[in-house]
N, C-alpha and C positions, 0 to 999 in steps of 0.2 A: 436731304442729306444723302449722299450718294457712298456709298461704299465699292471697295478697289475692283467688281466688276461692272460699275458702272450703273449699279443700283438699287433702288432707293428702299432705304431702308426703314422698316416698320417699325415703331418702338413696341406697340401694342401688339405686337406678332412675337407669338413665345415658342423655342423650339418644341419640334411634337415630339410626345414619347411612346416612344413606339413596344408593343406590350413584348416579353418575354417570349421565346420560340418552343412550342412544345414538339414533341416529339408524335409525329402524323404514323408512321409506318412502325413494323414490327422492326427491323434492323436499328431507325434511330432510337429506339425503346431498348434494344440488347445493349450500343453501346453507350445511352443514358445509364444504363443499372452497372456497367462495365466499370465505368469512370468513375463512376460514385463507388461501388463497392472499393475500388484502388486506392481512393480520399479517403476510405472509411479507415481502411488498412493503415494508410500513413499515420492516422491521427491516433490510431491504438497503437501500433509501431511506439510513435514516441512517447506515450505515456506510459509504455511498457518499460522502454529504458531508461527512464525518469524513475521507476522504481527498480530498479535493477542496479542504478542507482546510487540507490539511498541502503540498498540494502548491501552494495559493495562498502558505502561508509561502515554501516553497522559492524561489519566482520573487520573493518580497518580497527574500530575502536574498538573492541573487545580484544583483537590482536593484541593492537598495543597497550593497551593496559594490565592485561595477562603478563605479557614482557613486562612489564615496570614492576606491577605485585610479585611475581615469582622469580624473579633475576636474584634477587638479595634477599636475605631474612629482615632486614630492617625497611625495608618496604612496607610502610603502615595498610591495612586490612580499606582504609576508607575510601586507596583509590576505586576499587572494585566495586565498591557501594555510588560514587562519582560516575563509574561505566552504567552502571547499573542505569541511571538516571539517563546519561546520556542515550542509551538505547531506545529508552523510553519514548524521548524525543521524536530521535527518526521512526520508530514504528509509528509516531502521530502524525508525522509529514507525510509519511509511507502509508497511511490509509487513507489521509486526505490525496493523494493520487493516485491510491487503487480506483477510490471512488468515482472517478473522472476516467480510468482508464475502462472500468466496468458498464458506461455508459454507451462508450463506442466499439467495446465488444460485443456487444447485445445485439449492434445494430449489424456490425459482420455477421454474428452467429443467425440472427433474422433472415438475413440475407442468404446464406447460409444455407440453413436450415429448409426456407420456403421457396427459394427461388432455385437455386443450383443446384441443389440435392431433386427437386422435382425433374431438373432438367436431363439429370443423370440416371437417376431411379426413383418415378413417377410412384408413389403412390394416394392411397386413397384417404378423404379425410381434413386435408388441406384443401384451405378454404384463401379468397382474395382479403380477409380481413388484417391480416399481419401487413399489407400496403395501410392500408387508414392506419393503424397504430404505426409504423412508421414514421408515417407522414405529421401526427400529429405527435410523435417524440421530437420530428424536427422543426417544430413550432413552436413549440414548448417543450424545451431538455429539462429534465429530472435527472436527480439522482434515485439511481434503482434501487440503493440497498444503503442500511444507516452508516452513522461512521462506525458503530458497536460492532456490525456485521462486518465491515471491513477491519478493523482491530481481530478479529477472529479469525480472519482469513490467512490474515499474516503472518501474526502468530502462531495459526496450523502450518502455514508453509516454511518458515524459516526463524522468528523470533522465539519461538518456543526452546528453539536449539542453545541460541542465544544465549539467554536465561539461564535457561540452566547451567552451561558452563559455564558463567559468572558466579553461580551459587555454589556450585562444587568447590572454584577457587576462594571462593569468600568465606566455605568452612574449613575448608584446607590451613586458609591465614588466623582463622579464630580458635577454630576446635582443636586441632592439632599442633600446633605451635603457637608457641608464647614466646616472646621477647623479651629479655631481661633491659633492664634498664641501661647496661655497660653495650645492649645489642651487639654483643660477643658469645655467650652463651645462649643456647635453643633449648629448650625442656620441652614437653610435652604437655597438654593440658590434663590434668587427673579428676577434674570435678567440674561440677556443672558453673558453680557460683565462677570459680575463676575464670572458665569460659565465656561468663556474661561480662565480667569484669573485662577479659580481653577482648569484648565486643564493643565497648566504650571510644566514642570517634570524639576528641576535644573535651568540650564540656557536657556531651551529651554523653548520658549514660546509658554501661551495656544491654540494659534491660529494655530501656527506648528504641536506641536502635535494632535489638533482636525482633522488638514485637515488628517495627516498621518492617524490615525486611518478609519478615511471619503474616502479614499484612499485603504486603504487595504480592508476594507472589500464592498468596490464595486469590489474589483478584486476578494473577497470571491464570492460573490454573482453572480459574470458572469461565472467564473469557474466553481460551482455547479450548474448554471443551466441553461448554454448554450446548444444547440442541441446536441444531441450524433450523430455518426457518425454509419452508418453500421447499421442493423436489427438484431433481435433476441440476440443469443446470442452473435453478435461483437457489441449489444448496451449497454441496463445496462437492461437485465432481470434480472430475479428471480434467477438465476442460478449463477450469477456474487455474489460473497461477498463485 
């Protein structure tokens, strides 16, 4: 069988594979580490503004439901309990992609840390083992830090703010104003009972949903600011977003 240069061609002849090019000299080694640390960058880049984000949603929907609860007295108290919820959400999407963003920070701040920082101002101490760990992060990616740790992070940085403004307005609508049934007159609330009663969302009663809210946000509150784990930067420095 003759092929279009005139020949013949081998079936049993498979092309060869020819092995990967490593880098022989110190220059193709700079801009080996050059071009990877720029990949490292792009890839934290975009998971940084995948949570940047989620967390521009979050202050969209806290906006707007602040707007809908507090425009009108007859504005019932449940939308804010609804915001409430949906925050929740995006803080859970929003640490399922810190957790992936925190993976290819590590590998900048590595890089970082051992290679360019030595370059600039050499000292003693640093060792060639942060290349093996490296290398076998890029064999095997983990996740560095759990999703609890990453709910905590977020939380400290911006959800925490969140929250609370939701709770402020949510006692604003309950404890302090009462709705008459014509939702033309406003009173005040004067007693506890009435305030549970105005805490009442359908058929769930005010007592249920007080404790819920009383509930969730003590699990806010231990979450954001339970002890962190680890030092520097596997805690919640400066360097952490």
């Amino acid at each position: 069988m003759l092929t279009k240069n005139n020949e013949v061609a081998n079936p049993n002849l498979r092309p060869m594979i020819t092995t990967p090019v490593f880098p022989t000299t110190s220059t193709e080694f700079i801009n080996l580490v050059a071009h990877y640390h720029r990949a490292e960058i792009a890839r934290m880049a975009g998971w940084r503004d995948r949570i940047d984000r989620t967390t521009n949603w979050a202050i969209t929907v806290v906006a707007a439901m602040l707007s809908l609860s507090l425009s009108t007295p007859t504005a019932h108290h449940g939308v804010l309990v609804f915001a409430m919820l949906l925050v929740l959400l995006l803080l859970v999407i929003e640490a399922r992609r810190y957790r992936f963003f925190d993976v290819y920070r590590s590998r900048v701040r590595r890089l970082e840390r051992n290679y360019f920082a030595q370059v600039f101002a050499p000292e003693d101490g640093t060792t060639d083992n942060w290349v093996q760990v490296l290398g076998g992060d890029l064999r095997r990616p983990l996740f560095l830090i759990s999703s609890q740790q990453a709910l905590t992070r977020r939380l400290r940085r911006n959800y925490c703010w969140l929250f609370l403004i939701l709770l402020l307005a949510w006692l604003l609508k309950t404890t302090f104003i009462r709705l008459e049934p014509s939702a033309v007159e406003v009173q005040l609330v004067r007693s506890l009972d009435e305030w549970v009663r105005n805490a009442a969302i359908g058929p769930a009663p005010g007592w249920l949903v007080v404790s819920v809210v009383a509930l969730f946000y003590g699990w806010i509150l231990y979450s954001a600011f339970r002890k962190p784990q680890g030092e520097g930067e596997l805690a919640f420095g400066d360097v952490h977003v």
